[in-house]
Wavefront OBJ file of the C-alpha trace (Angstrom):
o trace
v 6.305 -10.397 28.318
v 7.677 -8.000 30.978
v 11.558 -7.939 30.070
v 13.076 -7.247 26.630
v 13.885 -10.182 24.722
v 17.043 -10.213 22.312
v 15.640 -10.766 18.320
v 18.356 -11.448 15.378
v 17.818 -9.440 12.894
v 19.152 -11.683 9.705
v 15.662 -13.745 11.308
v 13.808 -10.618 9.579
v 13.589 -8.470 6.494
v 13.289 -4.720 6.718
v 9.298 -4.098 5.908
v 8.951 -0.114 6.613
v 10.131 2.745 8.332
v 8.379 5.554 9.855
v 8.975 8.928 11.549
v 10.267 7.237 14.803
v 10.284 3.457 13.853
v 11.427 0.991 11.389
v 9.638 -2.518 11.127
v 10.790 -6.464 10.526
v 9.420 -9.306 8.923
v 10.014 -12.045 10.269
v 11.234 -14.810 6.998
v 9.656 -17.823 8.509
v 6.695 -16.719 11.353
v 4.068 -14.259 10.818
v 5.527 -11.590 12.684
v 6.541 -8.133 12.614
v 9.038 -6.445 15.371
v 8.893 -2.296 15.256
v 12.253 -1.169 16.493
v 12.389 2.769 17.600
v 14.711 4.597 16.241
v 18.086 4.890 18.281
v 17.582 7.352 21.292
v 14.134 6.650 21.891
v 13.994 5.211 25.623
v 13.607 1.518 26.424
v 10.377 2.513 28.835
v 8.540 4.426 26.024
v 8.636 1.354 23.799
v 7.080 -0.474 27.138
v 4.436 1.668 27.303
v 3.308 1.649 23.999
v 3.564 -2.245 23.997
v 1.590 -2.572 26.943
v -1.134 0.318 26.201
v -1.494 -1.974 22.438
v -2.305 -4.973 25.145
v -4.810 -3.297 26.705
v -6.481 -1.718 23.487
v -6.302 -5.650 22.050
v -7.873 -7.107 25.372
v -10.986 -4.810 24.860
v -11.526 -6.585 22.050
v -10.752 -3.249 19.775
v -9.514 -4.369 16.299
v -5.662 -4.348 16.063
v -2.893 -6.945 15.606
v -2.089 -8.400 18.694
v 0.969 -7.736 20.056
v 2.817 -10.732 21.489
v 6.052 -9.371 23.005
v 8.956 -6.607 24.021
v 11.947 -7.046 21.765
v 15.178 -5.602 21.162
v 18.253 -5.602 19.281
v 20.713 -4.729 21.798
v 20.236 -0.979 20.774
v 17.355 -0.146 20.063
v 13.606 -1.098 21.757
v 10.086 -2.040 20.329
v 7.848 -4.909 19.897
v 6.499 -7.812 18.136
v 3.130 -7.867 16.416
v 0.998 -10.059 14.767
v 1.528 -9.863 10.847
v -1.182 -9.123 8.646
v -0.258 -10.444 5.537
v -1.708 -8.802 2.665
v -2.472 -5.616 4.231
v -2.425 -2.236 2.751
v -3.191 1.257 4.722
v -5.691 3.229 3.816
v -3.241 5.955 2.886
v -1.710 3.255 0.406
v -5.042 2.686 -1.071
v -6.262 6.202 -2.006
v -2.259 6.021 -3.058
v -2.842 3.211 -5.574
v -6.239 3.677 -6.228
v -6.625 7.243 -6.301
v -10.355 6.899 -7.787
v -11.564 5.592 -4.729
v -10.703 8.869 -2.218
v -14.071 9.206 -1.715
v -15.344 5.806 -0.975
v -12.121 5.433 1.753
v -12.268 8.503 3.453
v -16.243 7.758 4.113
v -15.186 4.479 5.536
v -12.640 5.840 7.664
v -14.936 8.767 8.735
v -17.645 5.672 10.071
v -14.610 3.800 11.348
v -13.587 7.395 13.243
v -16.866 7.669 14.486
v -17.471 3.947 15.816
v -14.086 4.023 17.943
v -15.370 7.389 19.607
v -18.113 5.690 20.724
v -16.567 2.681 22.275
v -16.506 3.475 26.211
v -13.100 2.899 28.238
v -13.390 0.306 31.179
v -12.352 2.262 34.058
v -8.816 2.258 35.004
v -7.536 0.325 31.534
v -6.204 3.379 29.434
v -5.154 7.039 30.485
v -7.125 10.283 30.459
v -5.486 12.413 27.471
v -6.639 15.418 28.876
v -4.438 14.259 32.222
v -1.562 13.175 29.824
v -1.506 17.043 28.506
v -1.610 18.274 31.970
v 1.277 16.778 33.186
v 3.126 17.412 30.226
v 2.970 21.037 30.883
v 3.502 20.796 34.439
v 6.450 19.003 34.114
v 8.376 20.153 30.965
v 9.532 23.695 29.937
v 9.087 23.173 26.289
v 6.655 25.968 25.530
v 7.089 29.772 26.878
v 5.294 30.198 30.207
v 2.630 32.391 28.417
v 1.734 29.438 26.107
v 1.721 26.512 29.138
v -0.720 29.168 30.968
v -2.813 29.671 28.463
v -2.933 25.502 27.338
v -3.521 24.522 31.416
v -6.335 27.354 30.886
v -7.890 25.458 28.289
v -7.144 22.156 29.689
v -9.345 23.487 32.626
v -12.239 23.642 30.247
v -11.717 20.488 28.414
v -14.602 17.584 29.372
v -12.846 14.060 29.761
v -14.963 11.320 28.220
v -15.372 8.024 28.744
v -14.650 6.845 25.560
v -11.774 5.509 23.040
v -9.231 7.921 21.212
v -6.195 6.954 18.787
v -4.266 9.537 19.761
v -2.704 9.281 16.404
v -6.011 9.334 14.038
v -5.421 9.509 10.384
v -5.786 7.343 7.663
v -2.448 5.693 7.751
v -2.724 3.782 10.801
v -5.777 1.928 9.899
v -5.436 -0.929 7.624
v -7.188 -3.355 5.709
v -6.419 -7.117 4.621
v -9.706 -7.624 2.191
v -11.735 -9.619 5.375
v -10.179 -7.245 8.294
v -10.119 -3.875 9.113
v -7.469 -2.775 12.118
v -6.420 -0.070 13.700
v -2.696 0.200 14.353
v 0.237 2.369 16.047
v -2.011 2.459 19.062
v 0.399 3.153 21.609
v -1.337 6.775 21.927
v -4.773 5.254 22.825
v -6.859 6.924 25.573
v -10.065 8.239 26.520
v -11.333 11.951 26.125
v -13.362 14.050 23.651
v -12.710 13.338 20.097
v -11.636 16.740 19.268
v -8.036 15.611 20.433
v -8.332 13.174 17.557
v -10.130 15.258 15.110
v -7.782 18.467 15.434
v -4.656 16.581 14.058
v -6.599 15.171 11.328
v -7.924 19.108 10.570
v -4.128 20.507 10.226
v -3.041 17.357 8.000
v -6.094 17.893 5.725
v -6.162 21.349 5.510
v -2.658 23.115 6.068
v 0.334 19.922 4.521
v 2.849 20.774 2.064
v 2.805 19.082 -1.083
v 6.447 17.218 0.005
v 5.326 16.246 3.584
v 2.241 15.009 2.438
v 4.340 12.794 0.045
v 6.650 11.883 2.314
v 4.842 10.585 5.269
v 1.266 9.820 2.979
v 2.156 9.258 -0.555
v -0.359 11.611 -1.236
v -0.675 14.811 -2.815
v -1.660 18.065 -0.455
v -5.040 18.092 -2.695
v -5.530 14.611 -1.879
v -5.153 15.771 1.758
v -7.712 18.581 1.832
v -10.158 16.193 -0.340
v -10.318 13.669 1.842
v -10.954 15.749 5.099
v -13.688 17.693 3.057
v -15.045 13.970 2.611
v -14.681 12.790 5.905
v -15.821 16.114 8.247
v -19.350 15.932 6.937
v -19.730 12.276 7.052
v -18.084 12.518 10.375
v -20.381 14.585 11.679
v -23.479 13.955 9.757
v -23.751 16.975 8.454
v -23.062 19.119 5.357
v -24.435 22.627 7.009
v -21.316 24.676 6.300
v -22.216 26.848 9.414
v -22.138 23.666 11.705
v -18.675 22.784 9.944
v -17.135 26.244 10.193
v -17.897 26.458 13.682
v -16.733 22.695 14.262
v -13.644 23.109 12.329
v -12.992 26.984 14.641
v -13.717 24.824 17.720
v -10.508 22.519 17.024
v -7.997 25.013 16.726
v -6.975 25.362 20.881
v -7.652 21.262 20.934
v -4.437 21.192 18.568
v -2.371 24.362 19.854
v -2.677 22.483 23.216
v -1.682 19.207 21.762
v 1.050 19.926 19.006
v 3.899 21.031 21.727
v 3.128 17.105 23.003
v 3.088 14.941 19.748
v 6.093 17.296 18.931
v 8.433 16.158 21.438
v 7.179 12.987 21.183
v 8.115 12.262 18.283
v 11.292 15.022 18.221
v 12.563 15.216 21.784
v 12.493 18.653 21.624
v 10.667 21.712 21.427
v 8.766 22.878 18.351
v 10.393 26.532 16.688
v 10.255 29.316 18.313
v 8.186 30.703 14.826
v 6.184 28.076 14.821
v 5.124 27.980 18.687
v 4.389 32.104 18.076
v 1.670 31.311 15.383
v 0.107 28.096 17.314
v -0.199 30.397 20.322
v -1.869 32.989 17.770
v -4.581 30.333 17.094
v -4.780 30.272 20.793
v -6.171 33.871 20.778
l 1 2 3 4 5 6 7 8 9 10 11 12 13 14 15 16 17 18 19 20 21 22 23 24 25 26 27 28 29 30 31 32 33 34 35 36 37 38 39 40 41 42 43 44 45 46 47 48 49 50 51 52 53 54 55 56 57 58 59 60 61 62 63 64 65 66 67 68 69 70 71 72 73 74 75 76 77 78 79 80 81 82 83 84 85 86 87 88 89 90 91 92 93 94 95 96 97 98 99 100 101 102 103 104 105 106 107 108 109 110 111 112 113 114 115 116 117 118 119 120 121 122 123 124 125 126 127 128 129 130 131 132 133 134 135 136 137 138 139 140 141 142 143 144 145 146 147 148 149 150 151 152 153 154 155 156 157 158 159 160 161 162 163 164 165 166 167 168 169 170 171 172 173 174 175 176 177 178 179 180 181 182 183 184 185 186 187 188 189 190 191 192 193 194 195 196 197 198 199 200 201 202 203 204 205 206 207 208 209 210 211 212 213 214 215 216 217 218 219 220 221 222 223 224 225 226 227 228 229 230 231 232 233 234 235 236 237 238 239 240 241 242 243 244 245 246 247 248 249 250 251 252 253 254 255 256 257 258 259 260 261 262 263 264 265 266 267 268 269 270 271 272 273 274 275 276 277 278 279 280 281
């Protein structure tokens, strides 16, 4: 389980591909090996396989992940297959009349994984992970990194579980199972890390990104975060939701500069890093 082992890939049958990943089924075991793209270091794939251990052995619901693979270029790792699954995202997709109905779910599903507590010492401190990212990368101007260690400063760091990735794509659903998956992100802190990504998506996608990465339309989008806020939150005051929804704007203009070289290896636009830092005030 600690070194890479080599896979075959006539053994599997191209299943998916996201925005840093493509994933394998294996023809004859239930299986499926995510491979990251080309240029994506051999140690991030460990890390994500080995945070997805430690999310599995708390007994959160995800496929278990069995093993670090490779083949010979690039790195990822084998999961368990969950045959007949479908994504949220693919539902609302299919079955558009049920929008409603799956972004409540999710929103209880949101809310029950921000309440599961983090034994001590098993996952990292996303407030720490933002911290060090700014300490030790020159990504963002030094008037932005002052202003997001600032805020960082101010930030509470919770005991309990976030996705780091939390939106309705990376949740799925066999009929009998419901499990949450691309959890290589998964920490403990406030959920306002979690919920600030899901904000932007719902309110502020394009009609061809939200297609693209969704198969969803950008009114789909903002419908199902006007669903899932209030059921979120318990509440459909619109002064408790405007001031909720104000209070996760420097959560995600500290955290966008991250996911974006994450996923990028680089550093967001110059245009686009002068309006985040606007939301900043």
């Amino acid at each position: 389980m600690d070194s890479y082992q080599k896979i075959e890939l006539s053994d599997y049958t191209r299943s998916g591909e996201g925005g840093t990943a493509v994933s394998y089924t294996h023809k004859t075991r239930n299986t499926l090996a995510k491979l990251y793209n080309p240029g994506f270091e051999a140690d991030r794939a460990k890390a994500e396989f080995y945070t997805a251990r430690a999310v599995f052995e708390m007994g959160i619901p995800t496929p278990e992940p069995y093993r670090l693979v490779t083949d010979g270029e690039r790195y990822g790792a084998e999961y368990e297959l969950i045959k007949g699954k479908r994504s949220f995202t693919r539902i609302i997709s299919e079955e558009p009349e049920r929008l409603q109905e799956i972004s409540l779910t999710f929103a209880e599903w949101a809310r029950r994984l921000h309440a599961t507590p983090v034994p001590p010492g098993r996952l990292r401190s996303y407030k720490e992970v933002l911290i060090q990212f700014y300490k030790e990368k020159t990504l963002v101007p030094e008037a932005y990194k002052q202003k997001a260690l600032a805020f960082l400063e101010t930030v509470p760091d919770a005991p309990t579980c976030l996705h780091g990735d939390l939106q309705i794509g990376n949740i799925i659903t066999d009929g009998d199972r419901t499990l949450w998956i691309d959890v290589g992100e998964f920490s403990h802190g406030t959920p306002e890390w979690d919920i600030s990504i899901m904000w932007i998506m719902g309110v502020r996608m394009g009609e061809e990104r939200a297609n693209s990465l969704f198969h969803l339309t950008s009114e789909q989008m903002r419908e199902h975060w006007n669903f899932f806020l209030p059921a979120y939150l318990g509440t459909s005051d619109p002064q408790i939701l405007g001031q909720y929804t104000r209070r996760l704007i420097p959560y995600y203009a500290a955290k966008v500069p991250y996911v974006y070289d994450m996923a990028y290896h680089c550093a967001l636009p110059a245009d686009a890093l002068q309006r985040i830092e606007q939301m900043m005030g």
